[in-house]
N, C-alpha and C positions, 0 to 999 in steps of 0.2 A: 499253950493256948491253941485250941482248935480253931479253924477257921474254915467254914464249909459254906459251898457255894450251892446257894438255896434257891434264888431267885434271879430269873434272865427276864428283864422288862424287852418286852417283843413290839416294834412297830407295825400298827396294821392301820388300814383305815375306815374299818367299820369292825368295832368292839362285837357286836353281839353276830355278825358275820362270820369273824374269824372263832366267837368262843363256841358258836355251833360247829364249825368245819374242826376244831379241837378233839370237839367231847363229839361228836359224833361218825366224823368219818375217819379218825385216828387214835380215837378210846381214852382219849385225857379225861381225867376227874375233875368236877368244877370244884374247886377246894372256897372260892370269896367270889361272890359274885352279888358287890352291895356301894354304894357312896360313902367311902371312907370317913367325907370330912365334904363341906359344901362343895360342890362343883369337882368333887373328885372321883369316880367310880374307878373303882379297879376288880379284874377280873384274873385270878389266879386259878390255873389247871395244869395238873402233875399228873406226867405220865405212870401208868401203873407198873408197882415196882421202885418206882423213883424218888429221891432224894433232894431232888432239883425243878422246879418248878418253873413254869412262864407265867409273865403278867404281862396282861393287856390295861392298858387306860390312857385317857389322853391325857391328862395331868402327872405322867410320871418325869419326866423329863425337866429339866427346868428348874430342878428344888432348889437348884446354887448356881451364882453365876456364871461358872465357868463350865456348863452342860449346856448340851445343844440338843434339841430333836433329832435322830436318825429319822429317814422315810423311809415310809413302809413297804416293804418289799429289799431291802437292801442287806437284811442280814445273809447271809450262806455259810453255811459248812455247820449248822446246830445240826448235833447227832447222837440219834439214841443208840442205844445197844441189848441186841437180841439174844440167845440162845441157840433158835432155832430163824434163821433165816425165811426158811422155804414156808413154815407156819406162822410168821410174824406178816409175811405178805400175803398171806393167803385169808387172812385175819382182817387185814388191810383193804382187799381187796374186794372181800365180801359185804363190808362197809360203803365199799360206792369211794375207795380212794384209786385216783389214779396214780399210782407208783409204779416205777419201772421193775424190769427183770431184773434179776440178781446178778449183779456184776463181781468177777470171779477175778483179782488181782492176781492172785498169787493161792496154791494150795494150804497157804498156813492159815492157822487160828487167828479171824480176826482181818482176811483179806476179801471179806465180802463183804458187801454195799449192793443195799437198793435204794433209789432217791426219791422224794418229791416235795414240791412245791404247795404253800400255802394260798387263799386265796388273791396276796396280795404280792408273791413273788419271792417269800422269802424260804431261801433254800434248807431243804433238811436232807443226812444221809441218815441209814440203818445200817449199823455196823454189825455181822455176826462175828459174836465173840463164844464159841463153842464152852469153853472152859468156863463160861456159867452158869452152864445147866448143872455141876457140880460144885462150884467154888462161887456163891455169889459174892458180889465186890467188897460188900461188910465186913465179910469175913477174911476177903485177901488184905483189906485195911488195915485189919486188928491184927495181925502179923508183921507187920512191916516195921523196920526199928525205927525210934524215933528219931527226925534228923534235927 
């Protein structure tokens, strides 16, 4: 049985605020952007490339007792993953996002990060991961033995 993580419901608190700062100043794809069901809208956008998507709505929260509402601004550490570091924020940048300089841990594949913030504070890194611009992740999957 697979089991692949498709959807990160994201707190913000202006829906049509954050799906502009998405698709516009960080290149997400608006994938659902309609009222599911009365009083529900929800606003799904996948970064390009990606397999894993964010939803935005105020109605996500709540479907079962035992869930709480996070607020908005209090996620950190969501992070995508690039190729090319230096043309991901250069991409970024020319969008009108403010993201930081590329932060250099360590020389190995995979120890650089650039950060920023959404409009409501919730934190995202850019992780360059070199290894694929040749090996995208699909394909390091479909290799891996079954555990």
């Amino acid at each position: 049985m697979d089991f692949t993580l498709e959807v990160i419901p994201l707190p913000v608190t202006d829906i049509d605020r954050a799906r502009d700062f998405y698709r516009d100043k960080v290149g997400f794809h608006v994938d659902i952007d309609q009222e599911v069901m009365p009083g529900m809208r929800i606003v799904q956008l996948t970064p390009p490339g990606s397999g894993c998507s964010i939803a935005l709505g105020e109605a996500i929260w709540g479907m079962t007792e035992s869930e709480t509402t996070p607020a908005p601004g209090t996620y950190q550490g969501l992070q995508l993953c690039v190729a090319d570091i230096e043309a991901a924020r250069a991409e970024l940048v020319e969008r009108g996002l403010d993201v930081s300089e590329p932060v250099r841990y360590a020389p190995d594949d995979g120890a650089t990060f650039v950060y920023f913030t959404d409009p409501d504070g919730n934190g995202w890194s850019i992780q360059e991961y070199r290894r694929r611009a040749t090996e995208p992740l699909h394909q390091a999957l479909t290799r891996q033995p079954a555990g």
